[in-house]
DODO-548081 format. One record per atom (N, C-alpha, C): y, x negated, z negated; residue number from 0; atom name; residue in three letters. Coordinates in steps of 0.02 Angstrom, whole numbers, padded with zeros to 5 digits. Example, Ala and Ser with C-alpha at 12.3 -4.5 7.8 and 13.67 -1.06 7.14 Angstrom:
<recs>
     c2     c1     c3 seq atom type
 -00284 -00660 -00390   0    N  ala
 -00225 -00615 -00390   0   CA  ala
 -00165 -00660 -00390   0    C  ala
 -00112 -00642 -00354   1    N  ser
 -00053 -00684 -00357   1   CA  ser
  00002 -00645 -00394   1    C  ser
</recs>
This chain:
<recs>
     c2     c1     c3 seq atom type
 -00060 -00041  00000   0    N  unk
  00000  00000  00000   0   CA  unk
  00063 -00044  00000   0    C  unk
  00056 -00112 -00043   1    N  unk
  00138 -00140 -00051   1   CA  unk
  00140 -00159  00008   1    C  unk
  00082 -00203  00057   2    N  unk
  00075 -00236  00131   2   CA  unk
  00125 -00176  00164   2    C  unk
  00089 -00123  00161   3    N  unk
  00105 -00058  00219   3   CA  unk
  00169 -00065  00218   3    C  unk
  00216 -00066  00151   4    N  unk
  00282 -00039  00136   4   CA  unk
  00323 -00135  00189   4    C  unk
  00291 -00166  00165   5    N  unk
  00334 -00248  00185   5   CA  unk
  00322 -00225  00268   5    C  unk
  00267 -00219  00303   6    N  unk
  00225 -00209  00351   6   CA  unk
  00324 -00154  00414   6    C  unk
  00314 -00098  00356   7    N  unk
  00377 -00043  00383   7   CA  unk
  00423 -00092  00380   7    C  unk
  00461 -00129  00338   8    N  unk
  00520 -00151  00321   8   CA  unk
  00510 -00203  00378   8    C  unk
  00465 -00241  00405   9    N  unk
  00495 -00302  00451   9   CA  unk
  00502 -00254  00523   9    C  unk
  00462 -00195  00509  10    N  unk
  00472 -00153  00575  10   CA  unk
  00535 -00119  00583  10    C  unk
  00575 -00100  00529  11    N  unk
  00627 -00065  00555  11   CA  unk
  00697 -00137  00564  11    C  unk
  00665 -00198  00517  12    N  unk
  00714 -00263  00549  12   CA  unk
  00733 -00278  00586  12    C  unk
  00642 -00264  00631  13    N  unk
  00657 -00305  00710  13   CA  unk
  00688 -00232  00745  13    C  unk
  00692 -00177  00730  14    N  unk
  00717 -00114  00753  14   CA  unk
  00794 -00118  00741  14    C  unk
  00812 -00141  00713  15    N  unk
  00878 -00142  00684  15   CA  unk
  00906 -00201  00740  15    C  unk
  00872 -00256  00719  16    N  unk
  00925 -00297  00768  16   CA  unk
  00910 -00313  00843  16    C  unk
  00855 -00264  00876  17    N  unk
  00865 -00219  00942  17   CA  unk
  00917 -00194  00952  17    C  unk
  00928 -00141  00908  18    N  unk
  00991 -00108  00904  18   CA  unk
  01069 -00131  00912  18    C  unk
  01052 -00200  00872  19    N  unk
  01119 -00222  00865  19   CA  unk
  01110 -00270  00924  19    C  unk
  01090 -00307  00959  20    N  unk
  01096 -00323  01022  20   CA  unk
  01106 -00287  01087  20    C  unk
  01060 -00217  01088  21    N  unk
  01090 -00181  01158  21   CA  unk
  01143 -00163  01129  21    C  unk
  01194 -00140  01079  22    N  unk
  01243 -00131  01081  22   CA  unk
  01315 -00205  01106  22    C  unk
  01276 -00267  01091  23    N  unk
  01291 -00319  01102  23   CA  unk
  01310 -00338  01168  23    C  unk
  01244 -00319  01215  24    N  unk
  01240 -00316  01297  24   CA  unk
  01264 -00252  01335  24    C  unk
  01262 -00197  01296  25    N  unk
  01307 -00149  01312  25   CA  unk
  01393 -00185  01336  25    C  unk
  01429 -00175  01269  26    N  unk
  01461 -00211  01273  26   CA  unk
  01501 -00242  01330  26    C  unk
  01433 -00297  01312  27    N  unk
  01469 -00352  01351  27   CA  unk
  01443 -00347  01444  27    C  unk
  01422 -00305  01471  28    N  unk
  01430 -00266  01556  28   CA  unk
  01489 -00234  01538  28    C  unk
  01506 -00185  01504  29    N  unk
  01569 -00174  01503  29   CA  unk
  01631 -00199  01525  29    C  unk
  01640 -00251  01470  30    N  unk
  01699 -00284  01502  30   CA  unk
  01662 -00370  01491  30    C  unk
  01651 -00366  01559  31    N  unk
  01626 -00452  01597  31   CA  unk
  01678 -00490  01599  31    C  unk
  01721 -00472  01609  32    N  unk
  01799 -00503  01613  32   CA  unk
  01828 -00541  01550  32    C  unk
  01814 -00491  01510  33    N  unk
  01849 -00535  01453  33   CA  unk
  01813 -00579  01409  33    C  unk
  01814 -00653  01414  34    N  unk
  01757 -00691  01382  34   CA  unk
  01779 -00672  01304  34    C  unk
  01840 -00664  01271  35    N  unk
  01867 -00639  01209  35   CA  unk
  01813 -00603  01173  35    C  unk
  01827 -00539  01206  36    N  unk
  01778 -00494  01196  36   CA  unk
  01696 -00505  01164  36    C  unk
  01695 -00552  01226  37    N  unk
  01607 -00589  01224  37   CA  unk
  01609 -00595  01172  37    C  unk
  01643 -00653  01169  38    N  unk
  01649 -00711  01116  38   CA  unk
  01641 -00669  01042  38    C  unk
  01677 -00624  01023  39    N  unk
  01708 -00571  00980  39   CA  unk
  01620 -00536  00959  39    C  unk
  01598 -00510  01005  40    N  unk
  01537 -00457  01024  40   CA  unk
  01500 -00518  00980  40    C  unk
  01490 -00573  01036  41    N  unk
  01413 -00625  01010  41   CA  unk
  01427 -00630  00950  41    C  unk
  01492 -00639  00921  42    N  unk
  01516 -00671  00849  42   CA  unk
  01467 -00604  00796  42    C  unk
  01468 -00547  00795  43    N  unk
  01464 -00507  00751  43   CA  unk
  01400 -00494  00783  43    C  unk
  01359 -00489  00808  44    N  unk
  01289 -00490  00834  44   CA  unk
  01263 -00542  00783  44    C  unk
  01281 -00622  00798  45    N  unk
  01245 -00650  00754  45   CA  unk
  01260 -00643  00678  45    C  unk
  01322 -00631  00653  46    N  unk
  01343 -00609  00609  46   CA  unk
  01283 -00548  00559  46    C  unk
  01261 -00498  00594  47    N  unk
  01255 -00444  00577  47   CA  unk
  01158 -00469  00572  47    C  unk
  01152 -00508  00628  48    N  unk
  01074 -00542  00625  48   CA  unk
  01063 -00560  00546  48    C  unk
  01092 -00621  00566  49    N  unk
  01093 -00647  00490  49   CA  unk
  01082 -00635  00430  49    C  unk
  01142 -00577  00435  50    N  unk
  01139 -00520  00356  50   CA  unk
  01077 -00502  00357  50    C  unk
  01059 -00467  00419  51    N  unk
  00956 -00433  00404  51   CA  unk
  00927 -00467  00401  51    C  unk
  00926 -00558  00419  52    N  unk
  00864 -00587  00411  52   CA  unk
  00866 -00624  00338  52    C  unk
  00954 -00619  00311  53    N  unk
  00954 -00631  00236  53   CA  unk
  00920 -00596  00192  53    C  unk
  00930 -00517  00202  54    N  unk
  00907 -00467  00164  54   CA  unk
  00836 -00465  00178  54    C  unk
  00817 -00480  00224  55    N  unk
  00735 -00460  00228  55   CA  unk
  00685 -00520  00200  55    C  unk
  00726 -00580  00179  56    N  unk
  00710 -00657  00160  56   CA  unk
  00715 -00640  00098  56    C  unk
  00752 -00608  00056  57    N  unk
  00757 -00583 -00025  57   CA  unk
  00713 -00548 -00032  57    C  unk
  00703 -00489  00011  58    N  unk
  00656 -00450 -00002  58   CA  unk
  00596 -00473 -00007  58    C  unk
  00556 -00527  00030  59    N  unk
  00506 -00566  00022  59   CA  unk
  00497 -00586 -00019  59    C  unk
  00543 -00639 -00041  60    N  unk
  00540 -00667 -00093  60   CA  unk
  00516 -00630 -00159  60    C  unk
  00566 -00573 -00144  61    N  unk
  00551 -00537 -00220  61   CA  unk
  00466 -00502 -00221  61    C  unk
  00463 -00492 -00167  62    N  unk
  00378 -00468 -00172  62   CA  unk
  00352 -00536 -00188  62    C  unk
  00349 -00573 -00175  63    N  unk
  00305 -00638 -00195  63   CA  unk
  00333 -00649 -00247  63    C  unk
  00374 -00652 -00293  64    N  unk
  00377 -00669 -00363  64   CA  unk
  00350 -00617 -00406  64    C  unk
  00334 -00557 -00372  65    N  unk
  00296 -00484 -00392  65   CA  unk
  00227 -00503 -00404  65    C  unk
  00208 -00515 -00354  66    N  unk
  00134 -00542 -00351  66   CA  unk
  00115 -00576 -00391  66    C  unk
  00166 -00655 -00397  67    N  unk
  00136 -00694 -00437  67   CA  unk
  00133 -00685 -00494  67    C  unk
  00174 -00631 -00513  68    N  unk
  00187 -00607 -00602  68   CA  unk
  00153 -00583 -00613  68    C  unk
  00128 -00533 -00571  69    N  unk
  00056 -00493 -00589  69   CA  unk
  00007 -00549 -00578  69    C  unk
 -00017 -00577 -00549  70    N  unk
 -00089 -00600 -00541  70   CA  unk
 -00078 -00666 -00608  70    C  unk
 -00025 -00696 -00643  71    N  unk
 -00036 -00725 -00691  71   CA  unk
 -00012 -00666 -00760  71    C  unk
  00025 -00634 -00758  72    N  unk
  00010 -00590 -00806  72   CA  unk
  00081 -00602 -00834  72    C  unk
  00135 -00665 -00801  73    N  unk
  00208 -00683 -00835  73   CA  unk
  00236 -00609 -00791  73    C  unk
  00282 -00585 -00843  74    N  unk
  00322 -00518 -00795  74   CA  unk
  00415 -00524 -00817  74    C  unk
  00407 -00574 -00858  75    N  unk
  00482 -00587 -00879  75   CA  unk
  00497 -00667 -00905  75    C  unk
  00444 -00708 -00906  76    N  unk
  00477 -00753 -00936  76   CA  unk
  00514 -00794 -00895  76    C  unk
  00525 -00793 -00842  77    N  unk
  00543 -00837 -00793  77   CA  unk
  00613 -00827 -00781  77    C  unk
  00594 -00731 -00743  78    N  unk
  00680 -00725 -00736  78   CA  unk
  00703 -00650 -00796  78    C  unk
  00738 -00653 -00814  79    N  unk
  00772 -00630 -00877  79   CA  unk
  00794 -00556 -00841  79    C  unk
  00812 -00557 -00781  80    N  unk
  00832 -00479 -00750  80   CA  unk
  00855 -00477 -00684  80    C  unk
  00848 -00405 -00654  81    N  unk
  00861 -00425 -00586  81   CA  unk
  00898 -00444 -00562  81    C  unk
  00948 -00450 -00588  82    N  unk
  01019 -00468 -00571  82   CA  unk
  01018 -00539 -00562  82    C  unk
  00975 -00570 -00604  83    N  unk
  00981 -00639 -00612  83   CA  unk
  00940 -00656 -00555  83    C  unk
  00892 -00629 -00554  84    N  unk
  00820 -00660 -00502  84   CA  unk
  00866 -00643 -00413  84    C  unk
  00925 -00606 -00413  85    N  unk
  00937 -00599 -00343  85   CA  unk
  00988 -00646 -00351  85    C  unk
  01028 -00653 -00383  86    N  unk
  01068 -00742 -00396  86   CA  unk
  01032 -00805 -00361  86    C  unk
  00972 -00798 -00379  87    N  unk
  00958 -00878 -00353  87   CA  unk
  00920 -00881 -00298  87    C  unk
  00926 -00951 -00287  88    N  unk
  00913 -00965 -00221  88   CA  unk
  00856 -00991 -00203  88    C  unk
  00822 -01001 -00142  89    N  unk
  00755 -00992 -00132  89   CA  unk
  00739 -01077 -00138  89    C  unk
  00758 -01108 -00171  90    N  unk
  00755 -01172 -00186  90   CA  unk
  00734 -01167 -00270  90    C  unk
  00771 -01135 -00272  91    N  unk
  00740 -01132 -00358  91   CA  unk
  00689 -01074 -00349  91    C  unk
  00681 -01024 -00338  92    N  unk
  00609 -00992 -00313  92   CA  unk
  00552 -01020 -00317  92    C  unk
  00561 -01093 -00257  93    N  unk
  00500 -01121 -00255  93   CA  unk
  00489 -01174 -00297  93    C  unk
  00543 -01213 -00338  94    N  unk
  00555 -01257 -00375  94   CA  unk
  00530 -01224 -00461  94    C  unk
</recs>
């Protein structure tokens, strides 16, 4: 069941930033003329990539620090709250 749920979430990712590219190439047939524009369009395309492949990189993470809490049985000693555990960075994650 948690697979299924990660399984949906990378599916509506790569659905998402489909989305945000034909609107990208939309766009940019529109007005061919103005490299501005382009420039402007590509800028917030990768912009907007990014953000989903940030968010979907946390989200991982946090299932794998799920896992490992359950299968050793630690469910708090590590990180103190969620607030804290979405603070850090995937260097200290693996560290």
């Amino acid at each position: 069941e948690f697979e299924e749920k990660c399984v949906k979430k990378m599916i509506l990712f790569e659905r998402s930033e489909f989305i945000i590219f034909s609107i990208f190439t939309k766009n940019f047939s529109k007005f061919r003329t103005s490299l501005d524009f382009f420039f402007g369009s590509f800028l917030l395309y990768q912009d907007k990539r990014n953000e989903h492949k940030l968010v979907f990189e946390n989200r991982m993470l946090r299932r794998d620090h799920f896992k490992r809490s359950v299968e050793t049985g630690r469910t708090g000693d590590k990180f103190l709250s969620i607030q804290s555990f979405r603070l850090r960075t995937r260097e200290e994650m693996i560290n």
